[in-house]
Structure formats: structure tokens, C-alpha cells
N, C-alpha and C positions, 0 to 999 in steps of 0.2 A: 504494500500500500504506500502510494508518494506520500512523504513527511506534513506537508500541504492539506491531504487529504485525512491525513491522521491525527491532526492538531485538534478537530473539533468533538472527536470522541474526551482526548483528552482534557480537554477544560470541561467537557462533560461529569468527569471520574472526578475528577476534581473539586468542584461544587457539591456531588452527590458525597462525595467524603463530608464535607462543610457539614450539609444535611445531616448527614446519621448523629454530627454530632452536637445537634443544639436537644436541646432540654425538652421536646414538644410531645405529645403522647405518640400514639403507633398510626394513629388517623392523618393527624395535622401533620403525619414526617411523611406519611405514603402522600398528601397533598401536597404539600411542596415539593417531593418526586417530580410528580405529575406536571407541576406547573415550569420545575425547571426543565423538563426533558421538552416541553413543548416551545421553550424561549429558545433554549438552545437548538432546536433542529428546525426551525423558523415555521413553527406546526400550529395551527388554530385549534386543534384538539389531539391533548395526549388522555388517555383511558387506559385503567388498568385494573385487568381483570381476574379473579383468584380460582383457583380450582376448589371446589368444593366439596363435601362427602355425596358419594352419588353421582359424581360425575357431571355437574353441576357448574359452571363458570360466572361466577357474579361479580358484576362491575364494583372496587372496592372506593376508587378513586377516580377523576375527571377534571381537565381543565379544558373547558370551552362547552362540554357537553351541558343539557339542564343538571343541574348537583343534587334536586330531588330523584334522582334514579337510581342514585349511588346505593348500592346494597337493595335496589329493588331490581334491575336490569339484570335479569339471569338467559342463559343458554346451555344448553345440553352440550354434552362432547360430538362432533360432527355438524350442529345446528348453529347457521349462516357463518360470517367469513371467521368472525372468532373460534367459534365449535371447531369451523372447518382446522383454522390456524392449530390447534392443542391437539386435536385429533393425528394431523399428519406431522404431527411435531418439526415446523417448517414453515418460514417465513412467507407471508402473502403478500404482493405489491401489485395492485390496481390501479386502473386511473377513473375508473368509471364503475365506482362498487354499487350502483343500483344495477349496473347490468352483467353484476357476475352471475349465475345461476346461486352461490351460495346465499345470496345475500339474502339476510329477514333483516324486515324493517321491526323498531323498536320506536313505538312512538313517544314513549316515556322521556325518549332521549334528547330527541330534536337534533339528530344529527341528520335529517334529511338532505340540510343544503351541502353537505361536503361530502364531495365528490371521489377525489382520491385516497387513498386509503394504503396504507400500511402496519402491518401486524404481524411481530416476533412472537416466539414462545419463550414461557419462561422455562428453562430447562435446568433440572438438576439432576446428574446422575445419569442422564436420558429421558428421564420421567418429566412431563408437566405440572409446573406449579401453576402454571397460569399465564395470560396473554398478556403484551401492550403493545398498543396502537398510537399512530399517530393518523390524524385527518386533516384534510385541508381542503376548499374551497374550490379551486383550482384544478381544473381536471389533466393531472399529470404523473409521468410516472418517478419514485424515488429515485434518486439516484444510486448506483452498489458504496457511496461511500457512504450515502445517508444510513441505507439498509444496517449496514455493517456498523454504523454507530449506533445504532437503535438496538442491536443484538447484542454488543457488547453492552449497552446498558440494562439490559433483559440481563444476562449474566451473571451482574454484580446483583440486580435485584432479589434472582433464585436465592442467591447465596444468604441476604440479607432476610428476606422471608424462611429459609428453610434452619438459618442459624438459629432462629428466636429471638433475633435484635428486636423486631417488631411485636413481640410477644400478642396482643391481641390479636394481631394475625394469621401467625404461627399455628396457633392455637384453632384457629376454625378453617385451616388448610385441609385438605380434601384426605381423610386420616389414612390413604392406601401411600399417600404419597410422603405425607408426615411423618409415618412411620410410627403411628399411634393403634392401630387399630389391632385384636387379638388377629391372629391367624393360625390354622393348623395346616398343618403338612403331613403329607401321608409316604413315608420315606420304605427304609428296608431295616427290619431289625437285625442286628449285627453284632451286639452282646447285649444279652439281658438286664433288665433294672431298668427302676425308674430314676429319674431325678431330678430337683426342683432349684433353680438357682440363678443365676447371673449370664447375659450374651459376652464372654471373651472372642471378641475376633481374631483367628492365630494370624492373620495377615490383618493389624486394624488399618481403617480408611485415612486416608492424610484428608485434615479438614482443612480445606483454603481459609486461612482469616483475612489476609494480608492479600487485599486485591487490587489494590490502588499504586500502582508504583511511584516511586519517590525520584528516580532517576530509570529513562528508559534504558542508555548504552550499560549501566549498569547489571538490569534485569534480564539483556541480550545476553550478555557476556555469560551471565549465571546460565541462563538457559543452552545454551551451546556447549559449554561445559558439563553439563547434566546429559546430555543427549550423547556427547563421547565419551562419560564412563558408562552411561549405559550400552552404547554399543560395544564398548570395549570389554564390559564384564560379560556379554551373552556369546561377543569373540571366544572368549576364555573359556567358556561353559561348551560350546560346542566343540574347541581343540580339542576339549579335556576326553571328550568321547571318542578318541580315536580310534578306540576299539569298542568302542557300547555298542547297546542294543540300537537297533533301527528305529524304533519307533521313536525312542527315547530324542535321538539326535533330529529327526523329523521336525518334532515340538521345538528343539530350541533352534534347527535351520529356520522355521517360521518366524518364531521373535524375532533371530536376527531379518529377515526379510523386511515386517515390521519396523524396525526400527531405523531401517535405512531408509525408509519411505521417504520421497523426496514431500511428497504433498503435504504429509503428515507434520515434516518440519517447517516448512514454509508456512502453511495455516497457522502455527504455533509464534513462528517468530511476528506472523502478522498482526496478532492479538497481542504481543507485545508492546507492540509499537504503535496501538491505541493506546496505550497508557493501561497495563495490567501489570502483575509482576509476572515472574517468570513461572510459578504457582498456578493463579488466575488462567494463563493462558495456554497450559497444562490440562486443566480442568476446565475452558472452555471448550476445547476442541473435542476432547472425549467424552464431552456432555452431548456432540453435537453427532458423534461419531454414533457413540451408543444409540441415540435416538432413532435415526435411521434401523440401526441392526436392529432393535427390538420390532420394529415392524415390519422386516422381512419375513415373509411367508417361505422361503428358502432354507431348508433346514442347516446347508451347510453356512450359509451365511451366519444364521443364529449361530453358529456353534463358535465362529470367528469372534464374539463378542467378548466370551474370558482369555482369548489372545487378550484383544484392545483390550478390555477389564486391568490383566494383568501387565502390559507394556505400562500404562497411564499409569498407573500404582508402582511403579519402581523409579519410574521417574520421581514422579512426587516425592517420593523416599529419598532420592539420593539429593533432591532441590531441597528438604524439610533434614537431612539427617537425621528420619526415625529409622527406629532397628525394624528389619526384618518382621520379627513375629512378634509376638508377647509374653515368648516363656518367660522373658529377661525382667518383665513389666510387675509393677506389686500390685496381683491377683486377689481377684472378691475370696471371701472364704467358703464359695460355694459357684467354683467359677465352672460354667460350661462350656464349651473351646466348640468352636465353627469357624468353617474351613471348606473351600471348594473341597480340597482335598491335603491331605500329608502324608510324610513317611513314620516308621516306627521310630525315625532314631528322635523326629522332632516331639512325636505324644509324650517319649520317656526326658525331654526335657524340662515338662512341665512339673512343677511339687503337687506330689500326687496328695499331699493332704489337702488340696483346697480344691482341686479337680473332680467332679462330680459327674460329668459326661462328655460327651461327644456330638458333633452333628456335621455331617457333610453332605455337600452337594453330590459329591461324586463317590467313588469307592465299591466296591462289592464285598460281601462275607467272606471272600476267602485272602482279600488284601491284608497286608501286611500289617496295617496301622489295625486293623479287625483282630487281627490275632492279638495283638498284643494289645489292645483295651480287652479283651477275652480275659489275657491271662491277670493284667490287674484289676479285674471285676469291673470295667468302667459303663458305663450302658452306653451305648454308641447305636445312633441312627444314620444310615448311609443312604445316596440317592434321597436324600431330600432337596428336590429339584424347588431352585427359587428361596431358598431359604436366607441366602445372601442380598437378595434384593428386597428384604422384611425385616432382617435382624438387623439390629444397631448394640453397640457396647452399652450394656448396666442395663438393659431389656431384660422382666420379667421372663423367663423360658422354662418349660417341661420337657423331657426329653424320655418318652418311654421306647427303653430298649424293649421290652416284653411283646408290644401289639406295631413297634416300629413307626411311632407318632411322633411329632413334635409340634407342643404350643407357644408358636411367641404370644407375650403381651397378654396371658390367656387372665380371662374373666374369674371375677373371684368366685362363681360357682363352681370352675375347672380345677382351680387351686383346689378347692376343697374337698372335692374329689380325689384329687391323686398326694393332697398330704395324707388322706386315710387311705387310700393303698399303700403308700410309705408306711406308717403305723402297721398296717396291717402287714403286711410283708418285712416290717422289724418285728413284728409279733413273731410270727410263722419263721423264722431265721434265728429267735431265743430258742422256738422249742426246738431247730433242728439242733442247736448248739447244747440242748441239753441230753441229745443222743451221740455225742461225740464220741464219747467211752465206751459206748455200747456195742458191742459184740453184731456185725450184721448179719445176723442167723435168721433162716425163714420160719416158719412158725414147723415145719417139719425135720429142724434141724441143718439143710443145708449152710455152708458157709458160701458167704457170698466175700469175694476179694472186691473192693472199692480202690480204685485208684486214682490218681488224678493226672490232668493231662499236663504239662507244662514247658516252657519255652526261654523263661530267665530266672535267674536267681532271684527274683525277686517276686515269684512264683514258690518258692518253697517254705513259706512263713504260712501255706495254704494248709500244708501235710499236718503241722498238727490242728490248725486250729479247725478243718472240716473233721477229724479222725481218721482221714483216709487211711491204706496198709501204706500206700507208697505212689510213684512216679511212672505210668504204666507206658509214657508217652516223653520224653523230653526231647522237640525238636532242639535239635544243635543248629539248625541254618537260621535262627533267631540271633544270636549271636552275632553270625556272618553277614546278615540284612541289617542290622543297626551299625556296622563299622564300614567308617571312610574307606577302609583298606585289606586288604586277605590279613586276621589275627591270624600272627607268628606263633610256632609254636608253644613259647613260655607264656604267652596272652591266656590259649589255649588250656594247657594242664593247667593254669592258676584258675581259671575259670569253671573247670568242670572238677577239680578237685573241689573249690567253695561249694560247688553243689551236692557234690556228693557229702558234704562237712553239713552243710544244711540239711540233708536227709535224713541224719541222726542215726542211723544202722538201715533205715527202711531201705528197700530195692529200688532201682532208680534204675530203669530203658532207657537207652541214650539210643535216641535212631538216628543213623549217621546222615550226611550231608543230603536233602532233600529240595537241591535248587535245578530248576528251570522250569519251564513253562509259566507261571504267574509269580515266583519267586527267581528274579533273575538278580544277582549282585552286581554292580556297577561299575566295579573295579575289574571283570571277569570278562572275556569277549564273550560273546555269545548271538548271533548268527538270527534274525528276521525266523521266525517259521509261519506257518497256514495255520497250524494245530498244533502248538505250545503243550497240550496237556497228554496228546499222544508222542510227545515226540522228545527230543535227546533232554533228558532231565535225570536227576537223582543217579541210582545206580547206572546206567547206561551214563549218564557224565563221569562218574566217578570210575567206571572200570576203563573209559576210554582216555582217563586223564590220574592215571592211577596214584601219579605224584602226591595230588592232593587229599586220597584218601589215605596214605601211606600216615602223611602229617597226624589226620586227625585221628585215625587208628593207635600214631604212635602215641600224642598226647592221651588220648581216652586209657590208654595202657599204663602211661606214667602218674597219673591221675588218682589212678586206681590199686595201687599199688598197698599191699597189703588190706585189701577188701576183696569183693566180688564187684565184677564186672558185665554188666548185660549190655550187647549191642544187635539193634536191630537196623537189615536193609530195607530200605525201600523201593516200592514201583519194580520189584520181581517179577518177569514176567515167565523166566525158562530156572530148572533147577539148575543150571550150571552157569547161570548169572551167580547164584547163593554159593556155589562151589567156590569158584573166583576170585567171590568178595573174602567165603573166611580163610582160604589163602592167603590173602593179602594180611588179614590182622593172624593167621597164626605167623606168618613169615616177620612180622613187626615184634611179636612176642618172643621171637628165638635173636631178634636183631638186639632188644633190650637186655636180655639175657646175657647176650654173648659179652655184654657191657655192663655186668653187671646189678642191673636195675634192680629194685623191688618189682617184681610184679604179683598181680592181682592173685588172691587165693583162687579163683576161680573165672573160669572165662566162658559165658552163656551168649552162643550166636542162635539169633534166629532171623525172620523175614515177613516184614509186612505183608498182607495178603490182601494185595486192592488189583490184581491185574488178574481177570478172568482166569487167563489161559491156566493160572496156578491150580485151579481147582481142579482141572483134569488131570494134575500129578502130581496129588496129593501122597498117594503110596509113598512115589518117589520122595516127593520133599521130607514127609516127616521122617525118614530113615534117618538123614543127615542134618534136621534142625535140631535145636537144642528146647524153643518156643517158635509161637505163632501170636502174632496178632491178627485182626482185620481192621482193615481201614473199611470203616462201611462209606466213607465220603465218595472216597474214587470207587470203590469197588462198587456202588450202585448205580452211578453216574455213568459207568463201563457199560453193566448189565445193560442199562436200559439206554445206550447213545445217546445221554439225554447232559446237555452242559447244564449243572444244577447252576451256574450264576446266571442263567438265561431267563429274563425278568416271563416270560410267557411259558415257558418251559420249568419252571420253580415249584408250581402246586403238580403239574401232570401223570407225574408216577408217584405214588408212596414208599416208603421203606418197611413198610408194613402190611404190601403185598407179599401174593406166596411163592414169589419168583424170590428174593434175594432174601427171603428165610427158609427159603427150603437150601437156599446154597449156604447161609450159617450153618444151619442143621446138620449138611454135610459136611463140613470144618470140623466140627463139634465133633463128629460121629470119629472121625481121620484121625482128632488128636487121641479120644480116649482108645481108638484101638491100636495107637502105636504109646503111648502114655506120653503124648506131646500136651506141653499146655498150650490154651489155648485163651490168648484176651481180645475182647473190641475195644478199640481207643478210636471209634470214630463221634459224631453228635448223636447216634443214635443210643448212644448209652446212658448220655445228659437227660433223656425225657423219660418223667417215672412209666409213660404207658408201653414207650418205645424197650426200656429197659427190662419193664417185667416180659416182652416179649423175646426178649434173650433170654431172660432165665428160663423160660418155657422152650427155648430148645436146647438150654443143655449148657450156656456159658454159667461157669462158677466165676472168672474174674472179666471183671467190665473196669473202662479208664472212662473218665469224664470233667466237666470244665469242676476246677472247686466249689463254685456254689451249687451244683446239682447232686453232691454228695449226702445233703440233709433228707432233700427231699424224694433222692433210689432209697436211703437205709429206712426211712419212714415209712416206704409204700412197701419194703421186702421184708419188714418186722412183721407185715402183718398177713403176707402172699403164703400159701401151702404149694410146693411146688408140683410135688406130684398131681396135685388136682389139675391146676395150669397145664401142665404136658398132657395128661391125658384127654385135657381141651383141645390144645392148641394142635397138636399133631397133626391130627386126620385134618383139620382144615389146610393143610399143607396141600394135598391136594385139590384143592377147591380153585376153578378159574376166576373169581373174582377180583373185581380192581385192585380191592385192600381188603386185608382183615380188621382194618382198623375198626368199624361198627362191632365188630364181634369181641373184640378184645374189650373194647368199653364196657357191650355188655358183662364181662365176666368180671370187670373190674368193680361194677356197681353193685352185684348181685355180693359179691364178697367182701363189701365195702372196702375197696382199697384207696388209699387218698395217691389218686391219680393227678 
């Protein structure tokens, strides 16, 4: 924009600074707006118009219009040139506004004789706060430098209304857009719990105060500087993936695409130099940008919006000098963390005393940051689409992990509601904690082994306090997904020796390295595939990269040294994968030896059982295992080719049909006839109706998350089990969807607290 051209936004900003700061109420500051925007653009009538609840636009202010109209002159969103202006968030310039087709006359107003017309949105975020106009006599059309001053004065005004400078105002803004209004969200449950407490944003928003700049070469200067550490840092980020994942490098070649935008810069620098800071015109343009995206009916284009979202937000950061996220920030004592999305390493940043739940836009139950709110009991709701465009920091919020809801802002009938589920579910968690001691014997004597599943050391404070026996499940590539870099051996044995020191004598399954396909490490290369979940992961990386199980083998051995030692493979799909692997750790046991190590009293190999094909050589494997698990996750997601994070494909098959409990059944049958043990450490052992369905064929030891420990021992104190099997059996062969109606019934008839 010529300097020329730019001068008269500028004296604009300038006076309207003057304005906000005289002493006058919220009315007579929004008049004097009004009156200066209309001296300054040489306008016979400025109007300005507020969004209302309802979608509702009411004239709140006017110079030149009748001033009886103010607060009576309303329009709908879409209804005449205003409606039309909010609706398509997008400036409108006429010269003859009786002959647009939008036009409705308001006779209230008396704006009949002026002719020409112009009308910005007021825009925040994308969102409309509300319109202003100017009119004139004169049937002509604006000029782009007039336009462009009247936007940028819309701009500052967003800011000024949606800050609450104006508080009367503030206040009866349109509450979807205020960010007042309750809303629920119907997201993906992803760890159980409720919980009631404060909006922490882990990325919070940079709020523009500072809109008015004081010197423009100064605010250029700043701005240009911001734009090359920003492209300098996503340079970095991209180098750094010289060997990453494809996808991974994809998202940050985009930023960087983004941020080289010629257009992107230039609109930026040119809001500048109306006189904005380098802030201000930051946050005009991606007010302007977002606007546009939210009303693309093009799904790819929406999806482009948390690019912009997140380019505009790092800028802002590196012009503001705020940190990153808000682990670092002094947290509510009942803070709940939202987030498009995060890693596990950032969840476990946060002080988990004041950490109460979770909510993200994005995420599935089998992600990383899921597991590990699992294993620290947090209730975590994922795929709560829109949740960032509703929450704001110190918001009122519920977040039920149990039914996968979330209330912002929610009414005090909702509160009251889910504090007596709270109560009630701290009731219901005393008396499981008063079966902690208890012996999990069925009412006919069976012993049931309770285990629990876990993935950090800070996971084993779970063992005593649920009663579990022990650790039936400890992923080790938890570990490996929270660290910058491959932990070195001594990381290693100090890490899984503390665990085992935290298990107190109990048994403790370390299943060895279990990465690729949706757990991929960052530091590791690893290769694009179609089908991530059939393809080079777990044991298949690890025998073909044998180095690095050699590592974890040796540490798990040194570790373990003067104890017993249990290691399970994963993702087996041939017995002579299992042959291979305990090769590898007995060849690591004779290597320690020959040097010699303490090694373990005892050394117990066995092999997850989630890859079909095992079940057909079953003979064969239990000759040569020591144990057996089942992954029921994979192992039924196999059965039935059905991807469980597949949001339409999630309810369609049960685990509770008689297809993948007639194949436990045979597991079961495999281990007692060769005297293999045999455990499930999948979610199906977490659910009391799911669990008592294992016991009915035959598992004595089950793994599950630690809060689901009260409520297996509570429903299996009071389960006969021979009566259950000689239920559940014969319906084995039954072609029905699910046994699940059936099991209920048996569950109610025998009063079991299911």
C-alpha cells in the first residue's frame, strides 16, 4: 500500500486509541467510534452493528442514521446487505445499495437517501462479531484504500468488543461467538473417568493487546524478523527428518510451504503499515484467512485451516515471547489440558497433581498420548471435533472419559449431575479399595490371577494400591516413545531394574520392543507403508534389525539379575519367529555370563498371541513357550479385518461374539493340555461382563488397566464358575452376532455387579 495511501488508516488508529481512553461508558465510547470513523473516511453515515445470541445483528451505534433505531434496527444473518456482509464474512462495496438484490429497507432508519454503501465484518478468530458501515449520498464506489481503512478499523474494533474493554457490550455479544454459552461435545472415550475442572490450553492463544503501533519501521522490522525464525525453525524441523516417517515430514514440508507464502507476507506487512503492530497484523490476516476457510464446503480446504490455525500461533509466539505450551505455566488445581493434539512425552510434562483430564481435537485410543493418560488414570476424550473453537483458558469444563463427552461452560444443572457421579464413583472406588486384600476366589473356589497392564514406572504405585498379583503386560516401547533419542543401554537397565524394585517381588512381563505401525519412534527411519498395522512392526523389526533387540535383551538380563525374568514377543505370526527371538536372548544370557554378570534366577520366554495364523500351531508353539498371552486388541481386529480405530467400523463386530471366544476357548484348551499358562492383557479383561466371559472359558489369569481391578474382583467374589461354563459353552456354537444379551442375562439372574 503507497505510504500516501496509508496515512489515513493511520490517524484513524490513532484517535480511536485517544477514544478507548477517555472516561465515557461503553455507549458514548462505541458513539464517538462511530462518529470519528465517519469524519475520518469523509462518510455521512458510519453504523455499527453487533452480533447477537441467535444470530441476530443489531444496530448498536450510528452517526448520521435516525439515533432512535439504535438497539431497535435488527437483521438476521444472511438478511439485506448487513446479514448478507456477517454471513459471507466479507466486505461489501456498492454504489447503488437500493439496487442490490440484498438490500431490505429499514425505515426506522432513514437511511433511504444514501446511496453508496460500504460494509466490513467485524472479525475475530474468523468468527463475526458484527458489521460496520459506512454510507454516503453520492452514488459511488469506495475506493480499495478507503475499503482497506475501514477493515482495518473493523479489526481493532473485534478486538476491542471481544476483549471486554467495552464490557456492556461484551456482555450481550452473540454468546456462540463470546464464548459464553454451555456446549457439549460428543468426542471418543479414550480413558475412563470423569472430571470437573478448569480449560488449560496446552498451546494457549497469544491475545493481541497492543494494536496500535507506536512507530511503523519499527513494527516492520519486528515483523520480518519473526517470519525468518519462523521459517528458519520449521527449516530445522524438517532437516531434522532426514530419515523420519513420510507422513511426519509431509506436515512440516507444508508449514514450511506456508510460510514462504509470498501473499501471506505481503498482506501482513501491509497491515503494518496502516499503522498496526507487528501482532495486530498477524492477527488480522489470519482473522481474514480463517474466515474464508470456515466457509469452504471443500473438505480439504477445511482441513488446511489448523495448518493456518497453527502457522499464525507460532508466529504470534515468537513476536509475544510466550512458551510453547503450558506445562511450564502455574496451573489451576484442577486443571484440564486441551489440545488439537500431543505426544506422550508432553502429557508427562504436566504435575500430575493438579491434572485432572484431557481433551483433544484429534487423537485415536490406540495413540500414544491415550496410552499413557490410561496408564496415569487421567480421563481423556479424543476426537472432540470443535472443541478449540469453544474453549477458552479458566472455562468451566467436564470431561467424561466413561460415555466420551465433554461440557464446556456447562449449566449448573450438569454440574450437579456429574459432581454426584464423582461422589458416587468415589463411593464405589472406597469399597473396591476395601477389597484390596482380598483373596480373588470365585464363590467355587477358583483363583483368579489379576494383573495389571502397565507402560512407566510411574504405573507401579498401581500394584499395591489396586491388590493386583503383579504386571501381566509392561510395554517397554513406552519408554522409547517419550525419549528424544534410542535410550543407551545404562538408561535402559536403570530403568527396568526401578521397575522391577517397584514390583516389590510381584512378577513383572516385560514384552519386548513393540514399534511400528501407529507407534513409530522418531529418531528410527522407518519407511511410508499402505497398512502400518499388517506390516514391518514389532518382532518382524526387531529380528530384521536384530542389533536392537540384542540391546534390550541384554539390559532386560542385567536388570534382572539375581530375580526372575519374564519376556514376552510380540505380533508372532510363525513359531520360528518365537524360535529366533529366544535365541537371541539365550545367546545375550551366555554373552553376560561369559563376562561374568549376575544373571536372573530364572529366565521365562513366551509370545503374545494376536496374529491368527498362531492359533493353527498351537501344538507346535506350546512345546517351546514357557507362557502365553493374548492380545484380544489385535487378535480380534485380525479375526474380523475390521480396523477397531475406524470411527464407522468401532461398534460393528463384538468381542463377545462366538467367533473370537471360541478361538480363546481354544488357547485355553492348548495351554492346559501342554501345562502352558495362559493370560489376556488385552481391554477385554478391563470390562466386569467382558471378563466374567473369560472366566467362562477357562482363563484363570487376566491383565487389565489398574482401575478395573476393583470392579473384575467385585463381580468374580461373587461368579460360580462352573455354572458360567456350563452356560456359556454350548452357546459357543451358536451363529449369533454376540453373546452379549445372553451373558447379561446370566449376569442379572445371578446378581453379578456387572
Amino acid at each position: 500500500m503507497p505510504a500516501a495511501a496509508a496515512a489515513g488508516p493511520r490517524i484513524l488508529l490513532r484517535r480511536l486509541r485517544e477514544v478507548m481512553a477517555e472516561p465515557v461508558s461503553a455507549q458514548g465510547r462505541l458513539n464517538k467510534i462511530a462518529s470519528l470513523i465517519a469524519s475520518n473516511m469523509i462518510a455521512e453515515v458510519c453504523s455499527i452493528y453487533v452480533m447477537r445470541p441467535g444470530g441476530v445483528l443489531e444496530l448498536y451505534a450510528t452517526e448520521g442514521l435516525n439515533p432512535s433505531a439504535v438497539h431497535k434496527s435488527k437483521l438476521r444473518i444472511g438478511e439485506g446487505l448487513v446479514g448478507t456482509i456477517a454471513a459471507e464474512a466479507r466486505p461489501l462495496n456498492v454504489q447503488d445499495a437500493y439496487a442490490h438484490p440484498a438490500f431490505k429497507y429499514l425505515p426506522e432508519t432513514g437511511e433511504e437517501i444514501y446511496k453508496s454503501f460500504l460494509g466490513v465484518p467485524l472479525l475475530r478468530s474468523g468468527l463475526t462479531l458484527g458489521v460496520l458501515v459506512v454510507q454516503n449520498r453520492a452514488s459511488r464506489l469506495y475506493t480499495e484504500e478507503e475499503e482497506e481503512a475501514l477493515q482495518i478499523t473493523a479489526m481493532v474494533l473485534a478486538e476491542v468488543i471481544a476483549s471486554g474493554e467495552l464490557e456492556e457490550i461484551a456482555a450481550d455479544v452473540d454468546a456462540d461467538i463470546a464464548h459464553v454459552r454451555s456446549h457439549r461435545i460428543k468426542g471418543e472415550s479414550q480413558a475412563e473417568g470423569i472430571a470437573l475442572g478448569h480449560v488449560v490450553l496446552h498451546e494457549p492463544r497469544v491475545i493481541v493487546t497492543n494494536l496500535i503501533a507506536e512507530d511503523i519501521g519499527h513494527e516492520m522490522q519486528r515483523l520480518d524478523a519473526a517470519i525468518q525464525t519462523l521459517q528458519d525453525s520449521i527449516r530445522t524441523m524438517v532437516q531434522g527428518l532426514e530419515v523420519g516417517r513420510g507422513e511426519h515430514r509431509e506436515v512440516l514440508e507444508t508449514y514450511q510451504m506456508f510460510a514462504h507464502d509470498r501473499g501471506w507476507m505481503t498482506r501482513m506487512r501491509d497491515a503494518v503499515r496502516t499503522g498496526l503492530t507487528a501482532e495486530a497484523a498477524v492477527e488480522r490476516v489470519h482473522s481474514d484467512n480463517r474466515a474464508r476457510l470456515l466457509r469452504q464446503k471443500d473438505p480439504f480446504l477445511r482441513e488446511r485451516l489448523h495448518d493456518f490455525d497453527d502457522l499464525a500461533n507460532r508466529l504470534l509466539r515468537i513476536l509475544t515471547g510466550k512458551p510453547q505450551t503450558a506445562a511450564s505455566s502455574d496451573l489451576p488445581k484442577d486443571a484440564i489440558l486441551v489440545a488439537r493434539n500431543m505426544g506422550p512425552a508432553e502429557l508427562l510434562d504436566y504435575d500430575r497433581q493438579k491434572l485432572r483430564g484431557v481433551v483433544l481435537e484429534e487423537g485415536g485410543s490406540t495413540s500414544h498420548v491415550a496410552i499413557v493418560a490410561r496408564a496415569l488414570e487421567i480421563p481423556l476424550v479424543g476426537q472432540a471435533t470443535g472443541v478449540l473453537d469453544y474453549a477458552d483458558t479458566g472455562d468451566p469444563i467436564i470431561v467424561d472419559g466413561t460415555n466420551g463427552e465433554v461440557h464446556i461452560r456447562p449449566s449448573a444443572e450438569i454440574e450437579r449431575v456429574y459432581a454426584e457421579k464423582v461422589r458416587f464413583y468415589a463411593k464405589r472406588q472406597r469399597q473396591y479399595q476395601a477389597l484390596r486384600n482380598v483373596e480373588p476366589v470365585t464363590l467355587d473356589g477358583e483363583r483368579i490371577s489379576l494383573n495389571i497392564n502397565a507402560g512407566l514406572l510411574v504405573d507401579l504405585p498401581h500394584l499395591k494400591d489396586s491388590g493386583a498379583d503383579g504386571v501381566g503386560l509392561f510395554r517397554t516401547e513406552l519408554q522409547f516413545m517419550i525419549s528424544s533419542s534410542f535410550p543407551r543401554m545404562d538408561e535402559q537397565v536403570a530403568h527396568y531394574r526401578a521397575i522391577l524394585d517397584a514390583a516389590g517381588g510381584k512378577p513383572v512381563v516385560f514384552r519386548s520392543l513393540d514399534i511400528g505401525a501407529d507407534k513409530v519412534l522418531p529418531y528410527l527411519s522407518h519407511a511410508k507403508e499402505e497398512n502400518p498395522a499388517l506390516g514391518w512392526r514389532a518382532i518382524r523389526m526387531a529380528l530384521d534389525r536384530p542389533a536392537l533387540m540384542k540391546l534390550q535383551l541384554r539390559a532386560l538380563l542385567k536388570a534382572a539379575g539375581g530375580r526372575e525374568l519374564s519376556v514376552m514377543f510380540p505380533m508372532v505370526a510363525e513359531v520360528d519367529e518365537f524360535r529366533r527371538a529366544r535365541e537371541l536372548l539365550e545367546d545375550q544370557r551366555s554373552y553376560l555370563a561369559s563376562r561374568g554378570h549376575e544373571l536372573p534366577t530364572k529366565v521365562r520366554a513366551g509370545t503374545m498371541i494376536e496374529v491368527p495364523a498362531l492359533v493353527w500351531q498351537l501344538d507346535r508353539l506350546m512345546e517351546v513357550v514357557d507362557f502365553v498371552s493374548i492380545g484380544s486388541n489385535d487378535l480380534i481386529q485380525f479375526l474380523f479385518a475390521s480396523d477397531r480405530g475406524h470411527p464407522r467400523l468401532a461398534g460393528r463386530y463384538d468381542s463377545l461374539s462366538p467367533v473370537p471366544l471360541s478361538v480363546i476357548r481354544d488357547i485355553v484348551c492348548a495351554g492346559r493340555k501342554y501345562g502352558v499358562p495362559v493370560n489376556l492383557c488385552g481391554e477385554m479383561a478391563g470390562r466386569p461382563l467382558e471378563a466374567m466371559a473369560l472366566i467362562g472359558l477357562g482363563l484363570r489369569s487376566i491383565s487389565m488397566a489398574p482401575a478395573a481391578v476393583g470392579p473384575i474382583k467385585a463381580m468374580l467374589l461373587k461368579l460360580d464358575t462352573r455354572r458360567l461354563e456350563s452356560f456359556l459353552l454350548p452357546l459357543l456354537e451358536s451363529s449369533a452376532h454376540s453373546l452379549r444379551p445372553h451373558l447379561l442375562e446370566f449376569a442379572r439372574e445371578n446378581e453379578l455387579p456387572i
